[in-house]
Every structure is written in C-alpha cells, then in structure tokens.
TORKE-710976 format. One record per residue (C-alpha): x, y, z; residue number from 1; residue in three letters. Coordinates in nm, 4 decimals, padded with zeros to 6 digits. Example, Ala and Ser with C-alpha at 12.3 -4.5 7.8 and 13.67 -1.06 7.14 Angstrom:
- xx; yy; zz; seq; type
- 01.2300; -00.4500; 00.7800; 1; ALA;
- 01.3670; -00.1060; 00.7140; 2; SER;
END
This chain:
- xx; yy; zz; seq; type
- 01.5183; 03.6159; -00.3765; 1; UNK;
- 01.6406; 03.3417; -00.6198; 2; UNK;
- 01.5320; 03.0151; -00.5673; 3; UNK;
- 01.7154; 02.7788; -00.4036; 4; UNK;
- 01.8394; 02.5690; -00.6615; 5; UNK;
- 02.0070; 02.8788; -00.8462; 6; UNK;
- 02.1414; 03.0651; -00.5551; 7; UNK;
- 02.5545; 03.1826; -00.5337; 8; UNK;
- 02.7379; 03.0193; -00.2561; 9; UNK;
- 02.7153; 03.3185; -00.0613; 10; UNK;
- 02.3447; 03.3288; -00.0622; 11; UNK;
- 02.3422; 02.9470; 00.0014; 12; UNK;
- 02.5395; 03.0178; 00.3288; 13; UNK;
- 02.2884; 03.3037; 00.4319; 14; UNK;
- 01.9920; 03.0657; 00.3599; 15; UNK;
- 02.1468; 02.8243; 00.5814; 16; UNK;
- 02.2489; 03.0222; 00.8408; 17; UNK;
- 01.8517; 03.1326; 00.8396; 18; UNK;
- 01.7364; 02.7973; 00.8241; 19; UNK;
- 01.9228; 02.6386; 01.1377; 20; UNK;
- 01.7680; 02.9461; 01.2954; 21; UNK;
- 01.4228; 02.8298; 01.1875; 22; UNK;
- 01.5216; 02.4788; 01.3108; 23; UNK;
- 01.6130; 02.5729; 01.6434; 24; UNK;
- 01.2911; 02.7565; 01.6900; 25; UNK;
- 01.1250; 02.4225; 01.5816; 26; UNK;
- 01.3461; 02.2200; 01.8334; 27; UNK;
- 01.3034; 02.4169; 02.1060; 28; UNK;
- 00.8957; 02.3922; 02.1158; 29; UNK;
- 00.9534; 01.9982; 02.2412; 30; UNK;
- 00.7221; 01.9033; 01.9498; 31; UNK;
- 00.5975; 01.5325; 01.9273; 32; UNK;
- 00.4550; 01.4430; 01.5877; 33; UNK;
- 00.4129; 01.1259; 01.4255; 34; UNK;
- 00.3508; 01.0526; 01.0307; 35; UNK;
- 00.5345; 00.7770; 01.0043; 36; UNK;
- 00.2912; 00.4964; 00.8839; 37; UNK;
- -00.0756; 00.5229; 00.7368; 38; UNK;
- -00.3033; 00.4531; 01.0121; 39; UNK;
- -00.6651; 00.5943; 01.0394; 40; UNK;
- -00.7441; 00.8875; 01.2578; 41; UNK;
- -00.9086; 00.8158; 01.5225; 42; UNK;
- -01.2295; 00.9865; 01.3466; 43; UNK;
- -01.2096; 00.7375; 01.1066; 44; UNK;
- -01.2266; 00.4736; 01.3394; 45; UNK;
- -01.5146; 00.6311; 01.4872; 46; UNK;
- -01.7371; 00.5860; 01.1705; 47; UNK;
- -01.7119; 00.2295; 01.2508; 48; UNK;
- -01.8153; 00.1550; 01.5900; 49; UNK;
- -02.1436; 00.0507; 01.5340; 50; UNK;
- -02.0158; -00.2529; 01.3757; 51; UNK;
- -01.9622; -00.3735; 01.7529; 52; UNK;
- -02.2832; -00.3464; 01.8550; 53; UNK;
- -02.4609; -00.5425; 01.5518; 54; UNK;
- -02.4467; -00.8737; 01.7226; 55; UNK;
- -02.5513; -00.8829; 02.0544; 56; UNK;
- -02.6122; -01.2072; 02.2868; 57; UNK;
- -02.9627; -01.1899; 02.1564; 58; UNK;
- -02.8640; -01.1791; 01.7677; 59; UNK;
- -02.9463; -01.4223; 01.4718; 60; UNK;
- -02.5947; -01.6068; 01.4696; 61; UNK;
- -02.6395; -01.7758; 01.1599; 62; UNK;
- -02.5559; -01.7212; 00.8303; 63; UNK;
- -02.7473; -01.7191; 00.5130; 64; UNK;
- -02.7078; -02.0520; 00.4372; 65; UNK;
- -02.8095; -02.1675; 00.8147; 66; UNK;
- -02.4547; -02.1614; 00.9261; 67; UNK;
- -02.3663; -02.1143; 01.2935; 68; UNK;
- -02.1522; -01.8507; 01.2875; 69; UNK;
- -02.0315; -01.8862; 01.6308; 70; UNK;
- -01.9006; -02.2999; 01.5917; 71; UNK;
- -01.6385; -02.4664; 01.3845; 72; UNK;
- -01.5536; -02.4997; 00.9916; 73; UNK;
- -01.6206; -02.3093; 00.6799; 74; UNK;
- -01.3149; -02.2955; 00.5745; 75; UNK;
- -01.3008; -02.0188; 00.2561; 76; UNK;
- -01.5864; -01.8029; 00.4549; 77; UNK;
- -01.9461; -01.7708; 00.5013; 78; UNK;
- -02.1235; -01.6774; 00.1428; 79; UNK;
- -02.2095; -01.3671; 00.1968; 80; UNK;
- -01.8966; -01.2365; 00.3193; 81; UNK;
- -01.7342; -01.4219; 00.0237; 82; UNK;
- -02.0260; -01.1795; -00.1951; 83; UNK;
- -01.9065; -00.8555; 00.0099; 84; UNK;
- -01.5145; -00.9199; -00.0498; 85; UNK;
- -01.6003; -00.9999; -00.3839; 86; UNK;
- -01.7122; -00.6909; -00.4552; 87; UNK;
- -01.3922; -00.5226; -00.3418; 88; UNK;
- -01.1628; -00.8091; -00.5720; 89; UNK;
- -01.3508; -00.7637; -00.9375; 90; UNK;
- -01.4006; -01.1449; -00.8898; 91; UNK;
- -01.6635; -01.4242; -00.8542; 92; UNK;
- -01.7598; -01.5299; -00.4768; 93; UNK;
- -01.6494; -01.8631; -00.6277; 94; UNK;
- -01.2905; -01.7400; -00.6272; 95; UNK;
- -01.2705; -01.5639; -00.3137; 96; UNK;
- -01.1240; -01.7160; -00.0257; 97; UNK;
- -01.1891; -01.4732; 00.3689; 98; UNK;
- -00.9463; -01.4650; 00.6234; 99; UNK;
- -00.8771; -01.3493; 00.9429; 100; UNK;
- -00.8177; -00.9706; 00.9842; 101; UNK;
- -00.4680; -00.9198; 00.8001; 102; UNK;
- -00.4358; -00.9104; 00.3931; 103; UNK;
- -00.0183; -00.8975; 00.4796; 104; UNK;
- -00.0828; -01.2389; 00.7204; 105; UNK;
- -00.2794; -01.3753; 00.3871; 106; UNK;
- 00.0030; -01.2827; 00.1193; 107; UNK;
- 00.2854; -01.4018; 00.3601; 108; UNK;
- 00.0904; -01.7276; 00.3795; 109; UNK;
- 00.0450; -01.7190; 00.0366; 110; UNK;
- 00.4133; -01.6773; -00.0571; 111; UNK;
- 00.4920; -01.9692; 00.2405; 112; UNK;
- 00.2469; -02.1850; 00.0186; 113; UNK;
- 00.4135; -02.1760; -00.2775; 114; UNK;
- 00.7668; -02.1710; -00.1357; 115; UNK;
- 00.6869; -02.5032; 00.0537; 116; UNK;
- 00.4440; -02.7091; -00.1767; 117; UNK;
- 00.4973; -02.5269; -00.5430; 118; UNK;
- 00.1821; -02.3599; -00.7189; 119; UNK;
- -00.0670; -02.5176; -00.9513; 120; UNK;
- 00.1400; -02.7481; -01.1797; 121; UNK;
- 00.4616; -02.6338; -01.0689; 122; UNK;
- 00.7155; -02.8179; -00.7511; 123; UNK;
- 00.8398; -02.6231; -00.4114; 124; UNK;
- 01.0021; -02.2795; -00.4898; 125; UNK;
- 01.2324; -02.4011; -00.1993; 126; UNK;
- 01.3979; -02.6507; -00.4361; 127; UNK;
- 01.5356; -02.3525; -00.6838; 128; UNK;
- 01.9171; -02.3153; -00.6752; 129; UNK;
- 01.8487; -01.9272; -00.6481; 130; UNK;
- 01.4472; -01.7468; -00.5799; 131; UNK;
- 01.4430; -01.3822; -00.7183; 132; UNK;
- 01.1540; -01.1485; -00.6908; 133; UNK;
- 01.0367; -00.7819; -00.8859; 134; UNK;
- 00.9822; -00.5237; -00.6438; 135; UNK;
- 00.8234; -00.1970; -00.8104; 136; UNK;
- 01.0212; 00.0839; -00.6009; 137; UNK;
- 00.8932; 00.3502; -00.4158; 138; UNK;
- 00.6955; 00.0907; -00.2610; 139; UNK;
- 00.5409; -00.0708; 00.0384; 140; UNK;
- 00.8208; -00.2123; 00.2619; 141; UNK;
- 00.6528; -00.4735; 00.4716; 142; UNK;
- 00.5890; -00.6545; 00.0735; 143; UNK;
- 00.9894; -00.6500; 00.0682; 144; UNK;
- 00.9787; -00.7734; 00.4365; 145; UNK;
- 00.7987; -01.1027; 00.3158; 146; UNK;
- 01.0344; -01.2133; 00.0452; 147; UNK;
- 01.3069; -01.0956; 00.2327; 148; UNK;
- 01.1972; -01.3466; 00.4808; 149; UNK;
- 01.2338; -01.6023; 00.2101; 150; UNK;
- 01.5655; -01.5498; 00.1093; 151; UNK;
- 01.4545; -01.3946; -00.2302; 152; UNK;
- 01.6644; -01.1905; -00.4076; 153; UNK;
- 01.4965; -00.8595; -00.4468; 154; UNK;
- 01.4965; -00.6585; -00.7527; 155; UNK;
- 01.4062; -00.3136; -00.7544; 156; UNK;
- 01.1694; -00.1964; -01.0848; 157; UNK;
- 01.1399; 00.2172; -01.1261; 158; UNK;
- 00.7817; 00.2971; -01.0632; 159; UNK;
- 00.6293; 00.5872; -01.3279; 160; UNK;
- 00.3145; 00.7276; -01.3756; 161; UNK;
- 00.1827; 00.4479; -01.5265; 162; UNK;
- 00.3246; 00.1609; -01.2677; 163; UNK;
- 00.6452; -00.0233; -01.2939; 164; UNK;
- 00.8897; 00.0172; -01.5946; 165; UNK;
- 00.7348; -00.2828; -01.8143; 166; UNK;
- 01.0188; -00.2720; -02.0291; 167; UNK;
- 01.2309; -00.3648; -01.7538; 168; UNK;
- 00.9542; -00.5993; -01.6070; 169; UNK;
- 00.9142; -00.7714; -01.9046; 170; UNK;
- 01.3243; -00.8037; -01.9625; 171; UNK;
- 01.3869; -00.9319; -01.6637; 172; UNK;
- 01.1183; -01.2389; -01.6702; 173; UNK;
- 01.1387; -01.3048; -01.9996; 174; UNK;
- 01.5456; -01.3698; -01.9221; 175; UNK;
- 01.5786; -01.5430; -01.5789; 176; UNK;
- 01.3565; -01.8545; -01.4304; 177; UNK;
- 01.4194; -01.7652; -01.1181; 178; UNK;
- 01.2381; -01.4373; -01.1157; 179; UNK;
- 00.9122; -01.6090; -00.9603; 180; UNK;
- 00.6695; -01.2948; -00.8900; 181; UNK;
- 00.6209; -00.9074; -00.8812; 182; UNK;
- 00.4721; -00.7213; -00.5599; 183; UNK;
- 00.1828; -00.5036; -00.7046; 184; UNK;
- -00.0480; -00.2325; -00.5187; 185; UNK;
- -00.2288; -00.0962; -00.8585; 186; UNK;
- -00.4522; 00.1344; -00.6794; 187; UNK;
- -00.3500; 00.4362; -00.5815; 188; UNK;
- -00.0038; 00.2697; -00.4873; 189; UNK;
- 00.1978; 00.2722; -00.1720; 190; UNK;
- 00.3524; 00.5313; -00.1352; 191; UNK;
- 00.3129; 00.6984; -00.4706; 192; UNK;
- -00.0979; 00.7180; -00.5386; 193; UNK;
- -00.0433; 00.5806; -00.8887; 194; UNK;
- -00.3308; 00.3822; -01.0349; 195; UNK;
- -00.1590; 00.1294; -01.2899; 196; UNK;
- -00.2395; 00.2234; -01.7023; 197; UNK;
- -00.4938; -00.0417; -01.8631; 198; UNK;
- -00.1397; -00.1180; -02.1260; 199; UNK;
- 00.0552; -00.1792; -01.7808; 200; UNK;
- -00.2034; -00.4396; -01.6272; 201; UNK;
- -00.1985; -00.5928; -01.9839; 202; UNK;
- 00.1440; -00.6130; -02.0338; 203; UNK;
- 00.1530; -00.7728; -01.7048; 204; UNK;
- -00.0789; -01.0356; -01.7747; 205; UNK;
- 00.0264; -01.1303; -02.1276; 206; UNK;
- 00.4227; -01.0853; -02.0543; 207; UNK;
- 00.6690; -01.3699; -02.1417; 208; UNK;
- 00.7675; -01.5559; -01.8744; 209; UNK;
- 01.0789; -01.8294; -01.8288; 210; UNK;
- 00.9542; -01.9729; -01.5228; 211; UNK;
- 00.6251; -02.0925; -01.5749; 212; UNK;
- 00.5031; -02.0860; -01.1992; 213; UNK;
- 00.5674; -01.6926; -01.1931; 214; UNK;
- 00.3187; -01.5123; -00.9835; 215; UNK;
- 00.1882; -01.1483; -00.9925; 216; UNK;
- 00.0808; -01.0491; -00.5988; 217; UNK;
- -00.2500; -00.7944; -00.6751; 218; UNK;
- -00.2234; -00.6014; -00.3760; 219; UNK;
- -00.5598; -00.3847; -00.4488; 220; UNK;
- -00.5275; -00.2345; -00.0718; 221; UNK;
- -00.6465; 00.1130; -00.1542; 222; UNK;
- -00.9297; -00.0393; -00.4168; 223; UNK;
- -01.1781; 00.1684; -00.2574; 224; UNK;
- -01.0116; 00.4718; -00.1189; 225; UNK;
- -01.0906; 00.7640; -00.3150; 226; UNK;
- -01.0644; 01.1150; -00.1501; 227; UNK;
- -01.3117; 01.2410; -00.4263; 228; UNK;
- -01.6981; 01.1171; -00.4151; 229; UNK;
- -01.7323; 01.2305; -00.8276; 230; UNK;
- -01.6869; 00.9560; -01.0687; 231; UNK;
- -01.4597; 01.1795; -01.2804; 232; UNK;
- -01.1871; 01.2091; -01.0126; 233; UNK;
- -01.1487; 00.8788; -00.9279; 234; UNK;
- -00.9123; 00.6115; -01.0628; 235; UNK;
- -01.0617; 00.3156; -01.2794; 236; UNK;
- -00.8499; -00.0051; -01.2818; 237; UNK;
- -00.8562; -00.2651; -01.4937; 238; UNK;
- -00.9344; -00.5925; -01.3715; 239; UNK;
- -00.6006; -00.8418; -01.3362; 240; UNK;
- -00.8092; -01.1464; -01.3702; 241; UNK;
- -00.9589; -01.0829; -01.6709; 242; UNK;
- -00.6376; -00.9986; -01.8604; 243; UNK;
- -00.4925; -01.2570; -01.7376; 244; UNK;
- -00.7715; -01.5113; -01.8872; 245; UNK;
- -00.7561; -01.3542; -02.1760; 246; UNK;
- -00.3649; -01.3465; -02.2485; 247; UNK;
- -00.4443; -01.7188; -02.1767; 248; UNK;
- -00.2437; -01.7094; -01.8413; 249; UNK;
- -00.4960; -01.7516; -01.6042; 250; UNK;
- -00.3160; -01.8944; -01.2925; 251; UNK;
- -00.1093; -01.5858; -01.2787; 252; UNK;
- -00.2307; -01.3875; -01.0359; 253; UNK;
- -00.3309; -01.3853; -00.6529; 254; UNK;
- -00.5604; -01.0527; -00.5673; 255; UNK;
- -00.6223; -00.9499; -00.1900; 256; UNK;
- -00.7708; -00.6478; -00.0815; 257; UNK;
- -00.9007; -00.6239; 00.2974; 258; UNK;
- -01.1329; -00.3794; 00.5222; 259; UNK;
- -00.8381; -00.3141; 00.7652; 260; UNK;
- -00.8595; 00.0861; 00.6171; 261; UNK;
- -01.2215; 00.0667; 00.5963; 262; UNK;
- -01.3558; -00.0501; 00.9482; 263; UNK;
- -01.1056; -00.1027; 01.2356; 264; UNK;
- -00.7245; -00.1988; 01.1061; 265; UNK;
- -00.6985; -00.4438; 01.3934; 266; UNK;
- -01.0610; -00.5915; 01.3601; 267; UNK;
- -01.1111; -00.6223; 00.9740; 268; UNK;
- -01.1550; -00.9057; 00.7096; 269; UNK;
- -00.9067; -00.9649; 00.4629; 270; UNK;
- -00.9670; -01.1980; 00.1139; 271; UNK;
- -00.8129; -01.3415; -00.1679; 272; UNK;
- -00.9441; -01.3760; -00.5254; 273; UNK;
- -00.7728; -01.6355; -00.7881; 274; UNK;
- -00.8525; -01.9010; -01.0597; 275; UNK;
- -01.0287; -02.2101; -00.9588; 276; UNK;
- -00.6932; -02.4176; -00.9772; 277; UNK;
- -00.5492; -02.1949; -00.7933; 278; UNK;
- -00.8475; -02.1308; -00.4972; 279; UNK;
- -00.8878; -02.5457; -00.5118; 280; UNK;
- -00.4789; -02.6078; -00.4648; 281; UNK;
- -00.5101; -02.3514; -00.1642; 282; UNK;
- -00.7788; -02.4446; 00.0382; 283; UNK;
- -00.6879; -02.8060; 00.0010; 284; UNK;
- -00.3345; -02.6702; 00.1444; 285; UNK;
- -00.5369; -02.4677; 00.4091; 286; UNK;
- -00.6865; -02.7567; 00.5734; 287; UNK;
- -00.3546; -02.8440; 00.7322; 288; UNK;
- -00.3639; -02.4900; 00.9159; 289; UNK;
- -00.6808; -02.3866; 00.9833; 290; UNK;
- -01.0503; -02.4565; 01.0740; 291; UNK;
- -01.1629; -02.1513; 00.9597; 292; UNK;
- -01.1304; -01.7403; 01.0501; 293; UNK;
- -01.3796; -01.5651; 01.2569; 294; UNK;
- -01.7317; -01.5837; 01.1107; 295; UNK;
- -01.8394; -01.3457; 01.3846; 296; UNK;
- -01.6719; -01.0769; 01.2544; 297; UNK;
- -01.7500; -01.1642; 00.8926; 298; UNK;
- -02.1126; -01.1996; 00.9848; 299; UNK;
- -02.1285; -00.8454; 01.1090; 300; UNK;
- -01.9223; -00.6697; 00.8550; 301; UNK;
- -02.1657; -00.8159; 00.6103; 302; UNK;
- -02.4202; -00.6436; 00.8411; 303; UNK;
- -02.2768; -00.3540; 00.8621; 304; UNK;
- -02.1384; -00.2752; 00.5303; 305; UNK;
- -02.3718; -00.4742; 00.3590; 306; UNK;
- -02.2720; -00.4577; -00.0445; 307; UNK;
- -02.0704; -00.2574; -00.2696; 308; UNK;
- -02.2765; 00.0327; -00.2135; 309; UNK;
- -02.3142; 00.0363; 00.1643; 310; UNK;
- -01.8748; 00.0346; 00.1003; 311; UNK;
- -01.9040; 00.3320; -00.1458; 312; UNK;
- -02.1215; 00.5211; 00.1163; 313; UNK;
- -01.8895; 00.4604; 00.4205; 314; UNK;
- -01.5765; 00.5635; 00.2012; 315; UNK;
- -01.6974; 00.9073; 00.1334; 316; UNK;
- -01.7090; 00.9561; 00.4954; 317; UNK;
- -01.3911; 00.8478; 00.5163; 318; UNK;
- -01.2644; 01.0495; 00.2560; 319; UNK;
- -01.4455; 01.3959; 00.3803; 320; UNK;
- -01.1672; 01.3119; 00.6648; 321; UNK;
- -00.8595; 01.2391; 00.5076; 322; UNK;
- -00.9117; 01.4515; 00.2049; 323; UNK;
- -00.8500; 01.8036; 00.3768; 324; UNK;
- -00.5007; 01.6676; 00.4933; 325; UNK;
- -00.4240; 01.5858; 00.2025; 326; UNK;
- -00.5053; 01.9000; 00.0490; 327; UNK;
- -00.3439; 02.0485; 00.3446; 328; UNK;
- 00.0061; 01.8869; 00.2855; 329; UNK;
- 00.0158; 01.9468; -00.0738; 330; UNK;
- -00.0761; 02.3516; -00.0247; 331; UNK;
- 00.2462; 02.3498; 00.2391; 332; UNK;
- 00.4423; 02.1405; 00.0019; 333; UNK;
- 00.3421; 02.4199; -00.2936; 334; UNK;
- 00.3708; 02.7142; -00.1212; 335; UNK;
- 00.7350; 02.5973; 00.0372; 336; UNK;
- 00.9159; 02.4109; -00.2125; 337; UNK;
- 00.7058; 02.4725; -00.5524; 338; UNK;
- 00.8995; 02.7307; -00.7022; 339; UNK;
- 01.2627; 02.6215; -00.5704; 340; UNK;
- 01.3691; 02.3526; -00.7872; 341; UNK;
- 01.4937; 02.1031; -00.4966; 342; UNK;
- 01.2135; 01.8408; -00.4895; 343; UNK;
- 00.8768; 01.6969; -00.6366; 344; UNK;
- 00.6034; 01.5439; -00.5104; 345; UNK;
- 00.2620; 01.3133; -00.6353; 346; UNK;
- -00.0752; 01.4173; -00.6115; 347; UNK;
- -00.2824; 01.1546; -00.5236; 348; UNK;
- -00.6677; 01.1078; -00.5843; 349; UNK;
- -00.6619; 00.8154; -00.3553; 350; UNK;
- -00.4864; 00.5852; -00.0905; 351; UNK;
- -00.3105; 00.7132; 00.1900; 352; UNK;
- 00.0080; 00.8356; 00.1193; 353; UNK;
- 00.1850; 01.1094; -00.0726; 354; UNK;
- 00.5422; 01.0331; -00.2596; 355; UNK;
- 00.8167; 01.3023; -00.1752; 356; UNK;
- 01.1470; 01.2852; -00.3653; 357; UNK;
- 01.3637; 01.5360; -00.2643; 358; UNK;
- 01.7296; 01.6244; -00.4136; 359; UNK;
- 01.9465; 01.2986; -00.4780; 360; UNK;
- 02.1611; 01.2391; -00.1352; 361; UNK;
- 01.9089; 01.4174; 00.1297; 362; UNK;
- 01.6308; 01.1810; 00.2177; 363; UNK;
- 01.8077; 01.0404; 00.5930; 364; UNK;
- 01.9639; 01.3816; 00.6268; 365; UNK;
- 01.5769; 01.5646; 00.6635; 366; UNK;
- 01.4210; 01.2966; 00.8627; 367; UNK;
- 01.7434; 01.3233; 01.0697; 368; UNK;
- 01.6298; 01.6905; 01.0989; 369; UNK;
- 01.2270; 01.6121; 01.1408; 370; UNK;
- 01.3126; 01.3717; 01.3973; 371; UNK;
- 01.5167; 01.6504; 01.5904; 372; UNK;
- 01.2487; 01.8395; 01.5531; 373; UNK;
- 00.9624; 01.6444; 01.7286; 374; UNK;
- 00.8320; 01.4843; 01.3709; 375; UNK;
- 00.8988; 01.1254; 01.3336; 376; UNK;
- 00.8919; 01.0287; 00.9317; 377; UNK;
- 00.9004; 00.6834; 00.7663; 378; UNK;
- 01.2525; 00.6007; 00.7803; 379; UNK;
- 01.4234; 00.7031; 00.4280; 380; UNK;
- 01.4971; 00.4060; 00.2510; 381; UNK;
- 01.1887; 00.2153; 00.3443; 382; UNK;
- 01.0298; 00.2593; -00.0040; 383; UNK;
- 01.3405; 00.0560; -00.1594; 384; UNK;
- 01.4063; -00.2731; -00.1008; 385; UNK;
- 01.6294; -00.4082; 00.1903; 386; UNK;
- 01.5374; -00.0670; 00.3270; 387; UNK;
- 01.8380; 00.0690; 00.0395; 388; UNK;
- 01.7121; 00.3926; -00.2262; 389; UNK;
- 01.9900; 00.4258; -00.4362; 390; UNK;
- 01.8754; 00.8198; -00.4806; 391; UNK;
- 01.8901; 00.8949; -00.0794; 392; UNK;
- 01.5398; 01.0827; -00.2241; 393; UNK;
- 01.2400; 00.9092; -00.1543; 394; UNK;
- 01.0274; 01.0182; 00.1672; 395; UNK;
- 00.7011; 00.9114; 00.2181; 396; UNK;
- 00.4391; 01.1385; 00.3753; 397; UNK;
- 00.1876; 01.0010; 00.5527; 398; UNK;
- -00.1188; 01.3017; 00.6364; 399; UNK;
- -00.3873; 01.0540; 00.7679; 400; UNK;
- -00.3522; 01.0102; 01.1398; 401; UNK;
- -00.2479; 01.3629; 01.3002; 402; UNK;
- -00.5207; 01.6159; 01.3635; 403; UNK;
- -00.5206; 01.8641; 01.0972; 404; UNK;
- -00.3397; 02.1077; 01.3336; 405; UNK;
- -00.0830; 01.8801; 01.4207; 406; UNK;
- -00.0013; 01.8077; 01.0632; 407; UNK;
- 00.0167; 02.1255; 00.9529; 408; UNK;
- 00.3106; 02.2258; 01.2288; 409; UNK;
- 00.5163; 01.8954; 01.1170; 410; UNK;
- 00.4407; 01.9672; 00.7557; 411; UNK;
- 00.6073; 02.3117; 00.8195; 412; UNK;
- 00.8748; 02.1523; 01.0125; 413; UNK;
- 00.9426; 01.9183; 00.7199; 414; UNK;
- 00.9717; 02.1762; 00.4544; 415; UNK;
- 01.2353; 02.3811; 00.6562; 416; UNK;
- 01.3989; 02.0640; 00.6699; 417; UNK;
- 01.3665; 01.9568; 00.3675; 418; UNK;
- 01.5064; 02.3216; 00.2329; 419; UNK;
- 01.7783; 02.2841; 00.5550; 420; UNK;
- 01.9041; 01.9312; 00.4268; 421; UNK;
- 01.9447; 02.0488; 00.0742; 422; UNK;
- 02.1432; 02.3895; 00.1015; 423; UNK;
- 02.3651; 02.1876; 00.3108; 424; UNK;
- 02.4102; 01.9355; 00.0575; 425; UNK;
- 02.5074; 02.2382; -00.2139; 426; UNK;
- 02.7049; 02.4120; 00.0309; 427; UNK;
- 02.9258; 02.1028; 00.0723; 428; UNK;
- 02.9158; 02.0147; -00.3107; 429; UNK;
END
C-alpha cells in the first residue's frame, strides 16, 4: 500500500473510510487518558518520600551556619541550600538566591521586578510607550502566560536544532528598544528536547542590543534530566553566565532551575542565579515582600539530596522510569507514521516532552479526535504564543505520567488520529 502522503483520491477515501472505523472502535471502549502536561508518575514521586521523614520533632533544626531553620529571616536561603542549587545553576552560591517551591512563581516575580522598579541601571519597564518580548516557538506556554500578563507584545522566534533562529534573534534586538527579553529553556527544551549549540548561547550573550536593560530568562528546568546515565548520551550546555561575562554583558541574564521534577512538584525548591548587581538590586527589592521561603524544606532537601552527586544518583532513577515511555512513544510514532510522509517528530535525550508536528492545518483537528477518543492532549496551539501556531502543526506529547500500558493505548489512539485528521485534510484539498 502507498503511503499516505502519495495515495490517489480514491485510496485516500478508502483509508478514511478505514480509519473512522478504527476511531469508532477507539470511542466506543470509554477510554480516559491523560498526556496533557508533564507531571511525574506517581513512581517518580515515590523515589522521594523519604525526604518527609528526614526531619522529625526530634531533628537538628539548624543550619550549618547555626541558623534556626524553623524561625524568621534569611532572606536569599540557608548556605547550603544556596551550595545544592548552585550546583544545578553553573553559578557561585554567592549568586544564587532560594525560593519557595515554584521556579514559574520566581520568574513571574522576576519579570514584576523589573516591570515595576527597572533592572540594574535601567528605570520601570512600565514607563515604555510599547514592552515587546522574544518567544522561541514550540515552547513552554505558561512563559507566554507571564508576559502576556504584562501586556508585552509577544514575538514568536522559529526554534531549530540548535535553539532559536539567531539571525532573527539578533535582527530583531539589534532594531527595536522595546524588545526587553527572550524566554529560554536551553536544556532539553519544552516541548522540543533541544539542548541550545555552544554558537547559540554565544550569540546570545554577545548579541547587539538597542535597549540596554534587555534580559535573557535561563530557564535551565530540565538541567538535570537525562533519560541516559552514559556521559556520551547526554547533552552538555554551555554556561550563560560565563558568556555573558565574557562578551562583557554581564547583567544579562537571570538563570532558575528548581527540584519541582526532581523531588515532589508541589513540595520543591526553586533558585535563581545572576551577577552580583543584579542578586544585590533583587534582594534589596525582596525585602518589601518577603521574610524569607521555607528553610524547612530547604534544610531537608539538602539532607536528602545532599550535592551534585547525590542529584546525579536520584536522576538515574528517575530516568530508568521515564525512559521506557519514551522509547515506547517514539517505537509507536515509527512504526505508525515513519514511512508515510505526513508528520515528524524529535527525539529527545532529555526533559519531558516529545515535539510532534504533524501536516500544516491538522494539529486541533487530531486532538479534536484524541479527545473523542478518551485521550486528552495539550491543547494545539499552546506551544505558540497567545495560544496561536501559525502551522495548525505543533502537538506536544507528553509520555511521563500514564502507566506504560495506558500510554501505549493513547499513543495508538493518537496515531490513528493523527493519520484520520490528515487524509481528511487531503480529501478536502
């Protein structure tokens, strides 16, 4: 049989008619499966449970530098939690500031900051005639949520291989003041897994800019989330802070990175790394709105994770988890769609998520059709800014949270739908 993207109309309307056949059958088991965000399985939650039990009523309270852990103040974290998050930023614990549990809470405040007071050197983005922001698309859309918040203009940058289309990035900063920052996961990216080229983080650092307070947001969420344990098939990244020093622009850049994926997402600790201006303008801004964040729960993630390599240790169980769904989905995704010339997909070595472009116009159509189905998706569109892909093609496929057997029925749902969506789309061509 000819694949789908060559067949005659004729064999286009048999494949169809065979397809809503297929789809029915689907419909009519009353499935109910969900991949519609990237949340840990429940196994992977499991691996961290004895983080609740490492301080009891009975427990040494204080921190290492005699801090009581369960009072007031400390406002940019106890020191060895700022040692532990350091780890995870490529920074100095000098530069790190730890929150509460959420890295999003942190970057919205972040953004809020510099919206209402101005960064290091520069006034209120608030007072700008017109506030525009670079949003690398596919890409995470509760980033776009923030700036949206703001009022920012969002513009969308093509993501590649490499990370965003620099020639675009560096175009559109070089030309227009009021394009203030750029949204960033480098490491294996939401929702494409790509870990940005040492010429893109570069570029980035050393790139023209016409406004002078422009600000890259580092989201390194996935810095740690390999799905292979050997060195050789995991992603290397270089290190935004340093490039930035060196291409003499060292207030550039804000990094977070959190444990929300590696302990409990609801229970974490997220932190930010920047330059000394930039960590000294902040927590003097802080002091307005908070005390300081739960030292309990820094105290025992120290505990419990206790340095880079107690993190290293506790991600390989993680990814001996995840990384047979994600081999899973990308066998179904193969052995359905490889050979018919409707759709492509990423391969990720990391991260949580695995990009799905399918044929321009069809994205809402097949998660119309999951959703019949029993298999709720990300909504199509939610990779784009204001929730708009221009393509109708971007899906994003999230494999962590369903049991393996689960996800391999809604991954079999989704190809027929996928396959369903586009000889439709032909047929009506």
């Amino acid at each position: 049989m000819p694949r789908v993207a060559d067949m005659t109309s004729e064999e286009l309307s048999r494949e169809l008619d065979a397809l809503k056949a297929e789809h029915s059958s689907f419909v009519a088991k009353g499935l109910a499966l969900n991949m519609a965000r990237g949340k840990p399985a429940s196994e992977q939650l499991d691996l961290s449970m004895p983080l609740l039990d490492i301080l009891g009523a009975n427990s040494d309270w204080r921190a290492e530098d005699g801090t009581d852990c369960r009072n007031y103040g400390v406002l940019d974290g106890i020191p060895e939690a700022k040692r532990l998050m350091a780890s995870m930023l490529d920074d100095d614990p000098e530069n790190v500031i730890v929150f509460g549990s959420s890295s999003l809470t942190a970057m919205y405040d972040t953004v809020a900051r510099c919206f209402d007071f101005g960064t290091v050197g520069g006034h209120a983005w608030r007072e700008e005639r017109s506030l525009k922001w670079l949003c690398p698309a596919p890409g995470y859309d509760r980033h776009f949520a923030i700036t949206e918040a703001f009022g920012f203009e969002m513009i969308p940058v093509p993501m590649n291989e490499y990370g965003p289309d620099m020639d675009l990035v560096e175009r559109l900063v070089a030309e227009d003041e009021n394009v203030k920052g750029i949204w960033c996961v480098p490491k294996y990216s939401n929702p494409g897994g790509v870990t940005y080229s040492d010429d893109v983080v570069r570029r980035l650092a050393e790139m023209e800019c016409a406004a002078p307070d422009f600000r890259i947001v580092w989201d390194n969420a996935y810095c740690v989330h390999h799905l292979y344990d050997e060195v050789e098939n995991q992603d290397v990244l270089l290190d935004i802070a340093d490039a930035c020093v060196e291409a003499g622009n060292p207030d550039r850049y804000f990094k977070f990175a959190s444990t929300s994926k590696i302990t409990l997402p609801g229970a974490g600790v997220a932190a930010m790394a920047a330059s000394p201006d930039n960590i000294a303008l902040i927590k003097k801004q802080m002091g307005a709105q908070v005390i300081g964040y739960d030292k309990l729960n820094q105290l025992r993630h120290v505990r419990f994770l206790k340095d880079a390599e107690g993190i290293a240790a506790h991600m390989s169980a993680h990814a001996a988890i995840i990384r047979p769904k994600f081999e899973l989905v990308l066998a179904k995704l193969e052995e359905a769609l490889g050979t018919e010339g409707i759709a492509r997909w990423t391969t990720p070595r990391g991260g949580y998520f695995v990009s799905f472009d399918a044929s321009e116009g069809c994205a809402r159509r097949i998660v119309e059709l999951a959703r019949e189905a029993g298999v709720i998706m990300t909504g199509a569109g939610a990779t784009w800014p204001y929730g708009r892909d221009p393509f109708d093609s971007n899906i994003r496929i999230a494999p962590t949270l369903p049991p393996l057997e689960e996800l391999s029925q809604a991954m079999d749902v989704f190809c027929c739908c996928v396959k369903l969506a586009t000889v439709e789309k032909l047929l009506a061509q």
